[in-house]
N, C-alpha and C positions, 0 to 999 in steps of 0.2 A: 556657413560651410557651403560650398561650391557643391551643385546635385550631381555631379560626377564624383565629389568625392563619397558623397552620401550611398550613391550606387553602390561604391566600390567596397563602403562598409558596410551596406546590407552583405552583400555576397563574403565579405570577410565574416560576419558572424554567424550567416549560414554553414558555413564551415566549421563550424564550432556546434552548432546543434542536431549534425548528424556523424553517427558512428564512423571513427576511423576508418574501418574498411569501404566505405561506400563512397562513389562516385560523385560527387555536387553535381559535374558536368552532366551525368549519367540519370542522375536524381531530376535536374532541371529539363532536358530533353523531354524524359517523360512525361512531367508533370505540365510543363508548356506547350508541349507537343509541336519542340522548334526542333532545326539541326544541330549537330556539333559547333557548327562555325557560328551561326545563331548565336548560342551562348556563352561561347566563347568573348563574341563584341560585348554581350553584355556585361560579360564579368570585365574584359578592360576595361569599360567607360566609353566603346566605341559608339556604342549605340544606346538610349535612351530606353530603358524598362517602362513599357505604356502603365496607366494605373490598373486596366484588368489583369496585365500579368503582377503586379505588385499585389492583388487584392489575393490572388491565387496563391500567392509567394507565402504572403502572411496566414492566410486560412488553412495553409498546411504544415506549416511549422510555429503556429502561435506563435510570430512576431508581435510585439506593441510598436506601434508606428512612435509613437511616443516616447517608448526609450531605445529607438532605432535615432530619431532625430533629436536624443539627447535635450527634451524640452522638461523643466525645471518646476513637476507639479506632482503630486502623489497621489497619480493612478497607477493603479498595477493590472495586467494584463491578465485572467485567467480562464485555462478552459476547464470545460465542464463536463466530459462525457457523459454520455445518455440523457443530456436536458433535454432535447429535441424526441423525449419521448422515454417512458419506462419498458427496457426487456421486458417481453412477455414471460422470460423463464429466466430461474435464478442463473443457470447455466451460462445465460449470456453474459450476464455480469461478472460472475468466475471468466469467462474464455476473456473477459475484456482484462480482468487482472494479468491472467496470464502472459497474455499479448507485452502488457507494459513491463512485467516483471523478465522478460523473454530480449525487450528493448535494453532495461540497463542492462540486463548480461552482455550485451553487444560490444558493450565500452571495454578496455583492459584494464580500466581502474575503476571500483569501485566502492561507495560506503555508504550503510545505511546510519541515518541520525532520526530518532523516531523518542517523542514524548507522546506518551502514553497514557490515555483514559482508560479507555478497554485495551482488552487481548486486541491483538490486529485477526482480524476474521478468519485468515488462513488458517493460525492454529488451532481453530475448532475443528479444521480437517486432519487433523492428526487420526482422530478414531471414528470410525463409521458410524457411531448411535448420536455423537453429540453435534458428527455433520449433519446427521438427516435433522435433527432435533431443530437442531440452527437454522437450516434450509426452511423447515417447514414454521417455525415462527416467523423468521425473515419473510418467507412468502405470504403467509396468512394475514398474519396482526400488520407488517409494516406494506404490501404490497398489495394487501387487498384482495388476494386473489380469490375471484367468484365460484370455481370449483372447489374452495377449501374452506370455506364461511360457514358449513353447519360440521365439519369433519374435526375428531381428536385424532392428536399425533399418536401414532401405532410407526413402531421400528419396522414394524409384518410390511405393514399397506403402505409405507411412504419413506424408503430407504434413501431416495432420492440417490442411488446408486453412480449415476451421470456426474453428479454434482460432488460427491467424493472423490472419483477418480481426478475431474479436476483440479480439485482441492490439492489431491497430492502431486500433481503436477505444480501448482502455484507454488507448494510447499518448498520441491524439489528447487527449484528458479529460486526463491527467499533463500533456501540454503551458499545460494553462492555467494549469496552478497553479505561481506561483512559489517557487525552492523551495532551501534552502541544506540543501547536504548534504556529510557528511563521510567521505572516503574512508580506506582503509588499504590497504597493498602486498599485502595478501595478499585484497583483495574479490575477486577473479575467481579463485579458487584451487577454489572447491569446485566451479566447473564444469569449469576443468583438469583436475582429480582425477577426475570424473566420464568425458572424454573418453577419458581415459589409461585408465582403468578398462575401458571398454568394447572399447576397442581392445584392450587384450593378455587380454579375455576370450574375443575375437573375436566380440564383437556387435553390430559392424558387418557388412552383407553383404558390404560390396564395399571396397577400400580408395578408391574415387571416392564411393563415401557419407561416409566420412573427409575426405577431403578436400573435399568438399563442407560440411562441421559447420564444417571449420577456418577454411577462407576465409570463412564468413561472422560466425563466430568476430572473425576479423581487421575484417570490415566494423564491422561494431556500436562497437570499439575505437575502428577512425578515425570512427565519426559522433559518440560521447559525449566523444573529444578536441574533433572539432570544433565542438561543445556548447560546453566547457570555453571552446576559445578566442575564441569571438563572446559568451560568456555570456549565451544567449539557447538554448529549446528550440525543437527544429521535427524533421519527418518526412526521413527521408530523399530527398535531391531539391527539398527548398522552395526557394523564393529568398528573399530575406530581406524581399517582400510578407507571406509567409507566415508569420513568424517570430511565437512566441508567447513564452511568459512567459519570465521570466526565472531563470538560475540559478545559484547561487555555490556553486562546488566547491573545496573543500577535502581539503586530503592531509595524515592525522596519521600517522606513520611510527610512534608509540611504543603506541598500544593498538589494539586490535582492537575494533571496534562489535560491536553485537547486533541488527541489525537492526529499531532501534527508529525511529518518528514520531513527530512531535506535530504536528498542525494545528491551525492557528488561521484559525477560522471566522468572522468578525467579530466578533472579541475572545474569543472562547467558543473553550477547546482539545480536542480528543479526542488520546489517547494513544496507539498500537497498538504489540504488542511481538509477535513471531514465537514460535509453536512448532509441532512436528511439520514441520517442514520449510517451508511455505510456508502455514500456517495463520496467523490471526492474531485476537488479542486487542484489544477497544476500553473505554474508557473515559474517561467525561468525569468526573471528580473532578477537582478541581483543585489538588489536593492533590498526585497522583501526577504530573500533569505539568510544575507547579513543580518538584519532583524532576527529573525528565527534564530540565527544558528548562537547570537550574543546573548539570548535570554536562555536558551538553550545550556551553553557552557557555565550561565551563571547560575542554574540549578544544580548543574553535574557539581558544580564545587558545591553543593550543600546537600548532595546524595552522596549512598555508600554503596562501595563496588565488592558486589558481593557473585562475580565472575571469577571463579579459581582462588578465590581468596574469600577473607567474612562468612566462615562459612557459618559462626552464631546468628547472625544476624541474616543469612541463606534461608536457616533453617523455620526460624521465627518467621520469615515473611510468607514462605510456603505452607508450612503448616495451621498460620492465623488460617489462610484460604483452607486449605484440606478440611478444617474443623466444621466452619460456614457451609461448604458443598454437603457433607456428611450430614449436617442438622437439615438439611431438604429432606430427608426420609424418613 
C-alpha cells in the first residue's frame, strides 16, 4: 500500500473514533498546533504526516500502528488509564469513570454488552452507606492508603460524601446507555466476602455501622431486581417519567464472567477487560472484540432472560443473594 494511501486511511479512521459532532479538522489544528490549510494537505495526501506528528496522532486516540498498517500478527493495542501512577483519592478514579461514561453518551447510538463477575462498581453508589463502605475498603485494603491503615470503617467518620455524589453522577451517564448484560450466582460474592471479612476482623466500629453496609446492601439488591423486572434503568425514587435506557439481564448459572465490555458506539466497538481489581483496559481493534462479542453471544444462548419476563427464575436469583447478604448479621 502506497504511504499516501495509508495517510489517507489513518485520517479515514480518525473519523470514526471521534463523536459525530466534532471537527477532525478542528480536533487536529489543536492537537498539532497547525492551520486549517495545514491539515487540510494532510488529510489529501498533499503533504506528508512527519513521524512526531503520527506519534501525537496515535498517543491520542490509541491508534495501533499495526492495525492501522493492516500487518498480519496478534497484538492488540491497549490503553491503560492511571498506569503512569495511582489517584491519590478514590474520587479521581470515580471522575475518570465519569469522564468516559460522559464520552459514549456523546455517540447517537449506543449499547452496553457487559459479562459479569462482580456488580460493576457503580451500582454500589446506588445508596450512601454501601458507597462509603466500598470506598473505604477500595481505599484501605486494595489502595493502601497510609491515613487509613490503623482506622475501622464508621458511616459517622468516613461517608466519603465526594465520592457518592460522583457515583450518582456515573450512575446517571450508565443510565443512558442501553445495555445487555450477563449475570452469574456468584456476582455479588466478592463483596459478601469482603463484608464478612471485615466483620470478623472487627473493622467495623460499631455493629450499627454493619448493619448500616447490610441494609443498604439489601437496598441496591431490591432496586437492580426492580431494574430487571420493568427492563428499564433509572435512579432510585424515579417514576417511570424518569425512566431511562434500557436493559436486558440475563442469568448464566454454568460460567463465571470476567468482567469484561464491549460497546458499540455508532457501529465502531471499544472493548475493556478488568485488572488490578477495579482498573481497566480499552481497546478498539476490532478484532479483539469480534472475539468478545462471539463467546459472548454464545453464553447469552445458554443463559435466561429474566428482563420483563422469567420472572421465577428473577425471583430465585435475587433472593439466593438477599438470604447470603442477610446471614452477614
Amino acid at each position: 500500500m502506497e504511504s499516501n494511501q495509508l495517510q489517507q486511511q489513518l485520517f479515514s479512521f480518525l473519523k470514526e473514533c471521534i463523536p459525530p459532532h466534532l471537527s477532525l479538522v478542528e480536533e487536529l489544528c489543536d492537537l498539532l498546533n497547525l492551520s486549517h490549510d495545514s491539515v487540510y494537505r494532510r488529510i489529501r495526501g498533499e503533504k506528508p504526516i512527519s513521524l512526531a506528528e503520527l506519534k501525537i496522532i496515535c498517543e491520542k486516540y490509541h491508534i495501533s500502528l499495526d492495525q492501522l498498517l493492516q500487518l498480519e500478527n496478534e497484538s492488540v493495542l491497549f490503553d491503560a488509564p492511571g498506569l503512569n501512577g495511582m489517584p491519590a483519592e478514590f474520587s479521581d478514579y470515580l471522575n475518570a469513570v465519569l469522564n468516559q461514561f460522559k464520552y459514549f453518551n456523546s455517540f447517537t447510538t449506543r449499547e452496553m454488552h457487559y459479562l459479569c463477575k462482580d456488580s460493576t462498581i457503580w451500582n454500589f453508589y446506588l445508596f450512601p452507606e454501601l458507597a462509603a463502605f466500598k470506598t473505604f475498603f477500595w481505599s484501605k485494603t486494595i489502595n493502601n492508603q497510609a491515613a487509613l491503615s490503623n482506622k475501622m470503617f464508621s458511616f459517622e467518620e468516613f461517608p466519603y460524601h465526594d465520592c457518592f455524589l460522583l457515583g450518582q453522577q456515573v450512575l446517571k451517564e450508565y443510565n443512558q446507555i442501553p445495555s445487555v448484560e450477563l449475570w452469574n450466582l456468584e456476582s455479588m460474592h466478592s463483596t459478601l466476602n469482603q463484608i464478612a471479612y471485615y466483620r470478623d476482623a472487627g473493622n467495623f466500629k460499631s455493629k450499627h455501622d454493619l448493619a448500616l453496609v447490610i441494609n443498604a446492601f439489601v437496598n441496591m439488591v431490591d432496586h437492580l431486581q426492580l431494574q430487571a423486572e420493568r427492563g428499564v434503568k433509572f435512579m432510585p425514587g424515579d417514576t417511570e417519567l424518569s425512566y431511562r435506557a434500557s436493559i436486558q439481564f440475563f442469568i448464566n448459572e454454568l460460567i463465571l464472567g470476567n468482567n469484561t465490555m464491549v460497546i458499540n458506539l455508532d457501529g465502531k466497538k471499544i472493548s475493556m477487560v478488568t485488572y488490578s481489581v477495579f482498573h481497566y483496559l480499552f481497546t478498539k481493534d476490532p478484532r479483539f472484540s469480534t472475539k468478545v462479542m462471539a463467546s459472548f453471544d454464545t453464553l447469552l444462548n445458554r443463559s435466561t432472560l429474566v428482563s420483563k419476563t422469567g420472572e421465577k427464575d428473577r425471583n430465585r436469583f435475587f433472593n439466593n443473594i438477599r438470604e447470603k447478604i442477610k446471614a452477614l448479621g
